[in-house]
TIVO-2410 file (N, C-alpha, C; in nm, 3 decimals):
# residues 85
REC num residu      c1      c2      c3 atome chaine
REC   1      X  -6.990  -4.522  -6.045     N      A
REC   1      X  -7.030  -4.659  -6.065    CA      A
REC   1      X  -7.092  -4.678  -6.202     C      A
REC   2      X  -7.211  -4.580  -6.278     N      A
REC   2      X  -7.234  -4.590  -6.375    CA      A
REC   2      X  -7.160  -4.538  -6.507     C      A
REC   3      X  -7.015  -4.498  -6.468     N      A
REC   3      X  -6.917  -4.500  -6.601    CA      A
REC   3      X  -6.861  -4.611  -6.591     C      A
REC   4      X  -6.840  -4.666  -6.492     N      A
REC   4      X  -6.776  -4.801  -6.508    CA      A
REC   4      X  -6.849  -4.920  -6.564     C      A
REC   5      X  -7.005  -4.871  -6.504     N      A
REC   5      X  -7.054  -5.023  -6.670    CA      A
REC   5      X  -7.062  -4.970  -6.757     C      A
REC   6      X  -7.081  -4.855  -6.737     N      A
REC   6      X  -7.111  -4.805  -6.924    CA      A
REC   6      X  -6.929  -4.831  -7.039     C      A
REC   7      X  -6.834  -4.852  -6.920     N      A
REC   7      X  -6.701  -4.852  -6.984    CA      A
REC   7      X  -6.687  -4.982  -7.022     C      A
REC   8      X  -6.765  -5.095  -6.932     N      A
REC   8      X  -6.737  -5.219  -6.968    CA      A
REC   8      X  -6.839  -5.277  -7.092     C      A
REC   9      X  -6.965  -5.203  -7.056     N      A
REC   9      X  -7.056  -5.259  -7.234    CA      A
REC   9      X  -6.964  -5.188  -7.330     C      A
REC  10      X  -6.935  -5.070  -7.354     N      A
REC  10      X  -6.879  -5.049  -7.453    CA      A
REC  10      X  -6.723  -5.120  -7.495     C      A
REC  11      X  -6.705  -5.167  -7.414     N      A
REC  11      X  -6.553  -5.259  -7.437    CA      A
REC  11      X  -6.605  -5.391  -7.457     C      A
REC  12      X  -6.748  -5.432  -7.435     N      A
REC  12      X  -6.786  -5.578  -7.443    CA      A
REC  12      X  -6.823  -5.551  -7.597     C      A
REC  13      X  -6.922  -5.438  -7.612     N      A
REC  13      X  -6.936  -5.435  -7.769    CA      A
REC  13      X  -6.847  -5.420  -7.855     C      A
REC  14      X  -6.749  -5.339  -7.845     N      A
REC  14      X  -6.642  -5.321  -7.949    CA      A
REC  14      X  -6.561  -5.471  -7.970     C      A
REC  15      X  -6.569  -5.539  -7.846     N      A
REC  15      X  -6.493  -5.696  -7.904    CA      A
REC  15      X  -6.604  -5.758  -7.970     C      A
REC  16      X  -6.731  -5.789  -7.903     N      A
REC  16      X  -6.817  -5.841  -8.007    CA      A
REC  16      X  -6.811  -5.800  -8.138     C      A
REC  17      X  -6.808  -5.662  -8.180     N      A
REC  17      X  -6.786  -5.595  -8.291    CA      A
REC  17      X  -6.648  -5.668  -8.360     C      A
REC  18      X  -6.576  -5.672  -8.337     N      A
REC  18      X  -6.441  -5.697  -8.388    CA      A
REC  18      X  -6.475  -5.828  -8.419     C      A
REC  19      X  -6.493  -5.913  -8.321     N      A
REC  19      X  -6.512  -6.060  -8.331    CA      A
REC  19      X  -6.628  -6.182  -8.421     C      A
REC  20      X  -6.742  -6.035  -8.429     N      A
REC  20      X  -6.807  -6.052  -8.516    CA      A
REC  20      X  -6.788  -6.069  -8.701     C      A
REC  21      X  -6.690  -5.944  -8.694     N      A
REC  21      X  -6.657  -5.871  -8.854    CA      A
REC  21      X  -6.574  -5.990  -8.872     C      A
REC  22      X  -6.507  -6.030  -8.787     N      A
REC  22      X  -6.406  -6.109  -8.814    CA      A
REC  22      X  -6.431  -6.260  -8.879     C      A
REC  23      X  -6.538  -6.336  -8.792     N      A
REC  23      X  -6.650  -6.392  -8.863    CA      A
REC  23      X  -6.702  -6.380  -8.954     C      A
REC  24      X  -6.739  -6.303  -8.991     N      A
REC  24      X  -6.832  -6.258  -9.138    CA      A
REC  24      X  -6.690  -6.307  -9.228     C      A
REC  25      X  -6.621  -6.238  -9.203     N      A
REC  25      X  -6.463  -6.209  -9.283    CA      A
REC  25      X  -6.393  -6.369  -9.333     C      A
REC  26      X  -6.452  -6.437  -9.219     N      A
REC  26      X  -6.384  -6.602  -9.269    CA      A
REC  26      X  -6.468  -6.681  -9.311     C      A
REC  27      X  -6.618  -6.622  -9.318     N      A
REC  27      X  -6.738  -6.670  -9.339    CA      A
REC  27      X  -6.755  -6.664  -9.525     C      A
REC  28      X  -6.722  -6.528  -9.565     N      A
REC  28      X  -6.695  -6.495  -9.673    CA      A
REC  28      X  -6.529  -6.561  -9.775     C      A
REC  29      X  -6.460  -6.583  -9.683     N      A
REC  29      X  -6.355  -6.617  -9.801    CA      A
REC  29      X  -6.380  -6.772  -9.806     C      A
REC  30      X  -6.459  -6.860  -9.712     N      A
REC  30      X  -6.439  -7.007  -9.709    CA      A
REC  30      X  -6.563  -7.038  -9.844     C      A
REC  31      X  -6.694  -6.937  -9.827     N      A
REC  31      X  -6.749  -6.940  -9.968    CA      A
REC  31      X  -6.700  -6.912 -10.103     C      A
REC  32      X  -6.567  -6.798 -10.059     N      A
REC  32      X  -6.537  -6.756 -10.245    CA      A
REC  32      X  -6.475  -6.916 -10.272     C      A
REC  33      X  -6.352  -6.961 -10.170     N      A
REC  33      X  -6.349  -7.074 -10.197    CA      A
REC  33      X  -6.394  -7.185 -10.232     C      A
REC  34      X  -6.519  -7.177 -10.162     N      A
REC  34      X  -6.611  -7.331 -10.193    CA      A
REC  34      X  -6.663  -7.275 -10.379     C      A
REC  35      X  -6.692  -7.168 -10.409     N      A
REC  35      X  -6.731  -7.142 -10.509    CA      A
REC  35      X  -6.620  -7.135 -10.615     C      A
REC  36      X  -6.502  -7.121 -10.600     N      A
REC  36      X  -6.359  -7.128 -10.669    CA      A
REC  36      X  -6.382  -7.315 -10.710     C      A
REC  37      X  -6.345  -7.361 -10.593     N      A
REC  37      X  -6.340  -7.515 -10.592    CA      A
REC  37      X  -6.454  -7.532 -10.717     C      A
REC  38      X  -6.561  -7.533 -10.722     N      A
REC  38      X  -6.643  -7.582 -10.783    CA      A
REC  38      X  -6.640  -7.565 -10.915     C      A
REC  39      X  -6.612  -7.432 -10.951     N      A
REC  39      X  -6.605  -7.362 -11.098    CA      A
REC  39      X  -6.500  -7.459 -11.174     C      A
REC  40      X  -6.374  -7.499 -11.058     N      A
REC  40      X  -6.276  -7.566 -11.105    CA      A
REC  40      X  -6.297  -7.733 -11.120     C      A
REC  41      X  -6.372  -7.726 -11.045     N      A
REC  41      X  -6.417  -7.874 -11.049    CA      A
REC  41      X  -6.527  -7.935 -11.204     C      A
REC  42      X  -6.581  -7.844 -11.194     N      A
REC  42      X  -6.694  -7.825 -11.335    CA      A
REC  42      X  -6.583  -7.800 -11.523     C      A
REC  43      X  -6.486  -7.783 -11.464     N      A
REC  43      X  -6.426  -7.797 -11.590    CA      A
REC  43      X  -6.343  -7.892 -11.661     C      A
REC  44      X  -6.373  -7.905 -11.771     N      A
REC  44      X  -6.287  -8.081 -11.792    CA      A
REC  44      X  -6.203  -8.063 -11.856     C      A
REC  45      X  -6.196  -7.969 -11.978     N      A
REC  45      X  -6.104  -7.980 -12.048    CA      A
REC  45      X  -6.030  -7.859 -12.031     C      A
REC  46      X  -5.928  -7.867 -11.951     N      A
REC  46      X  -5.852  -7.720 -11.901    CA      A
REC  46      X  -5.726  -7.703 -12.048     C      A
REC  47      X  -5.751  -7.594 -12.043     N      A
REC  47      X  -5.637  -7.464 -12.131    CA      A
REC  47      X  -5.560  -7.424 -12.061     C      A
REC  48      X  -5.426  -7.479 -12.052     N      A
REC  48      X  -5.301  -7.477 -11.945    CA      A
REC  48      X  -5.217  -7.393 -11.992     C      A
REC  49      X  -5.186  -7.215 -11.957     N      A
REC  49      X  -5.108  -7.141 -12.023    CA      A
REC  49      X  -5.002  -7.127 -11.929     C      A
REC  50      X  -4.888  -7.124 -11.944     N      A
REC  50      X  -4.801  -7.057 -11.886    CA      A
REC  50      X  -4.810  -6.920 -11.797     C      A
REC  51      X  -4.780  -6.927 -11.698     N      A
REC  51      X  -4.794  -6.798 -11.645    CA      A
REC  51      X  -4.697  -6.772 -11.500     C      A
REC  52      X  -4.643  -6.627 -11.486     N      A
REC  52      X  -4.577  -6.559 -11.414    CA      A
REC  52      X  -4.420  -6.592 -11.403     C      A
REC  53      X  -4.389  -6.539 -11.552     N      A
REC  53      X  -4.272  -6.615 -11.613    CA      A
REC  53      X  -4.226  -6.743 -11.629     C      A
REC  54      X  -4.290  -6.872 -11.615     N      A
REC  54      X  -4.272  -6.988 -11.692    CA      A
REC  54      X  -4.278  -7.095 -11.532     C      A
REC  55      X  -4.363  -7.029 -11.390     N      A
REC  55      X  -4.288  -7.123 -11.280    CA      A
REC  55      X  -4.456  -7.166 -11.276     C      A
REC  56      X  -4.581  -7.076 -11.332     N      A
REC  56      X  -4.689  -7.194 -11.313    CA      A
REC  56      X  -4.764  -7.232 -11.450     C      A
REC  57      X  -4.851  -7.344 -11.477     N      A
REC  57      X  -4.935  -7.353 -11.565    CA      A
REC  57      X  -5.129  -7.316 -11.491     C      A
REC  58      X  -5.179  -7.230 -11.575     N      A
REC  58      X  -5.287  -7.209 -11.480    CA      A
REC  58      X  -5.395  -7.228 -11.638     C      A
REC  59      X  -5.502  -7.268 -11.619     N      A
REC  59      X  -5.601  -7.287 -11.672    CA      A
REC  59      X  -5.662  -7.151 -11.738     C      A
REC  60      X  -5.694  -7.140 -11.827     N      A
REC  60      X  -5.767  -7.010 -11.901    CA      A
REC  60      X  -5.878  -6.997 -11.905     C      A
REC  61      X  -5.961  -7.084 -11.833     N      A
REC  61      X  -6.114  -7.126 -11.832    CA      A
REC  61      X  -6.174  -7.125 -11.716     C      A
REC  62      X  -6.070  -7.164 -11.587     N      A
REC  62      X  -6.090  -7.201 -11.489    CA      A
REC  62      X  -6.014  -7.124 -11.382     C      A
REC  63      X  -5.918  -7.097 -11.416     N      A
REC  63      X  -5.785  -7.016 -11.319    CA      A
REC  63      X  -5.730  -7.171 -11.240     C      A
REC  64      X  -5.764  -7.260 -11.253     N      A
REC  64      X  -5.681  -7.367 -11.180    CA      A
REC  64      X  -5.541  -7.363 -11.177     C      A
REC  65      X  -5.466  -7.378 -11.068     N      A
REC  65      X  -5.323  -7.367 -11.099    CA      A
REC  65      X  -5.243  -7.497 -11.087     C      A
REC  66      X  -5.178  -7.556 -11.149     N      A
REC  66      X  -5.123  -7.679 -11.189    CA      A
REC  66      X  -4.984  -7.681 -11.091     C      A
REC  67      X  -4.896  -7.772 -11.101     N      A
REC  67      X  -4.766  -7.814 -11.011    CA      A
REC  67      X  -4.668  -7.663 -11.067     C      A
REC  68      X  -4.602  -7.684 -11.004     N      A
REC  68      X  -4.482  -7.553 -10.995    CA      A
REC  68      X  -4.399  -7.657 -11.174     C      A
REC  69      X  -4.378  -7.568 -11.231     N      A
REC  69      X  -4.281  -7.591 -11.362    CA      A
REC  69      X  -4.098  -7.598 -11.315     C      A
REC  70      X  -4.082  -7.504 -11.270     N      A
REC  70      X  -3.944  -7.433 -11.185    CA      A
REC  70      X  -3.921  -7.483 -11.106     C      A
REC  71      X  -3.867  -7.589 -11.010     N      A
REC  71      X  -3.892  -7.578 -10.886    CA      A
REC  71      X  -3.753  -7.525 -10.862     C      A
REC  72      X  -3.730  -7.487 -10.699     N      A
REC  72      X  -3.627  -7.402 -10.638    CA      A
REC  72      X  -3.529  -7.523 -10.648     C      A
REC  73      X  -3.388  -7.440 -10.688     N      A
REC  73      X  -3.276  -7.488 -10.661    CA      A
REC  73      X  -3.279  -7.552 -10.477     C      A
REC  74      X  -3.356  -7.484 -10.431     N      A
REC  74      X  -3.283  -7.550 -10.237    CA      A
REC  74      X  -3.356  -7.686 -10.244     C      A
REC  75      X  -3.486  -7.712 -10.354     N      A
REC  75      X  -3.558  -7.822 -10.309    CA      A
REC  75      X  -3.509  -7.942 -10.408     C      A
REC  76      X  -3.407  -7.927 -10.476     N      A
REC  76      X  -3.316  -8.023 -10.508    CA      A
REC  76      X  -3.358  -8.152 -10.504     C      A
REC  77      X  -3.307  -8.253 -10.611     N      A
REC  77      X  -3.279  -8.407 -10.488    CA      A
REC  77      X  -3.147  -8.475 -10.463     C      A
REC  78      X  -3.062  -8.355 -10.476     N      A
REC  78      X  -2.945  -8.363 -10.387    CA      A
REC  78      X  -2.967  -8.298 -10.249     C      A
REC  79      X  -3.037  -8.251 -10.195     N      A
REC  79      X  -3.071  -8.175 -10.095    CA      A
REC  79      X  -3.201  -8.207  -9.996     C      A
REC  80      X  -3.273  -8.328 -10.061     N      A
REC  80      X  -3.366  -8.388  -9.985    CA      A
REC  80      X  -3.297  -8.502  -9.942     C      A
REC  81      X  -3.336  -8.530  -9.825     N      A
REC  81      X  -3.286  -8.642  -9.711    CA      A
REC  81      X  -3.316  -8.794  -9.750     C      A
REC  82      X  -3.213  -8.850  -9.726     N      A
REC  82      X  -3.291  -9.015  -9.755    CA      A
REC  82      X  -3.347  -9.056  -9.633     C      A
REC  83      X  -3.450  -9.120  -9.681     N      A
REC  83      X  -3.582  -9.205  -9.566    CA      A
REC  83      X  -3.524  -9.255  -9.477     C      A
REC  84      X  -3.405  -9.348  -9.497     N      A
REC  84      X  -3.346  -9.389  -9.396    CA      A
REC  84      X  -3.246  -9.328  -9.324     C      A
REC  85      X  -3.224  -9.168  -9.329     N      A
REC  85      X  -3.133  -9.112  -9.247    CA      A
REC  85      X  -3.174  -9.091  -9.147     C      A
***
């Protein structure tokens, strides 16, 4: 009887454990973000270089990344639908 709770705290902790880290884990990237956002937000006059062979423009000051340069042959506008179809 007493391996069987001792089997179930340790299976209750290891999910807490997991479920915890996991938290921390989305806790941490929604700040690098909020702190990304801001850096980018604080800059006015962006330096727009070319980058990763000619498909983005990204900021040199900021890392902001601008509209796609390239876009894909499939996204066409022979290949997008009319509104009224």
């Amino acid at each position: 009887m007493v391996l069987g709770d001792v089997m179930t705290l340790a299976s209750l902790l290891s999910l807490g454990g997991i479920i915890g880290a996991a938290g921390l884990l989305r806790l941490s990237r929604l700040d690098r973000l909020h702190w990304e956002y801001m850096r980018q937000g604080a800059c006015r006059w962006h330096r727009w270089q070319v980058q990763k062979e000619g498909a983005w423009l990204v900021c040199a000051l900021c890392g902001k990344r601008s509209r796609r340069l390239n876009p894909s042959h499939e996204a066409g506008h022979e290949n997008t639908p009319h509104p009224l179809e």
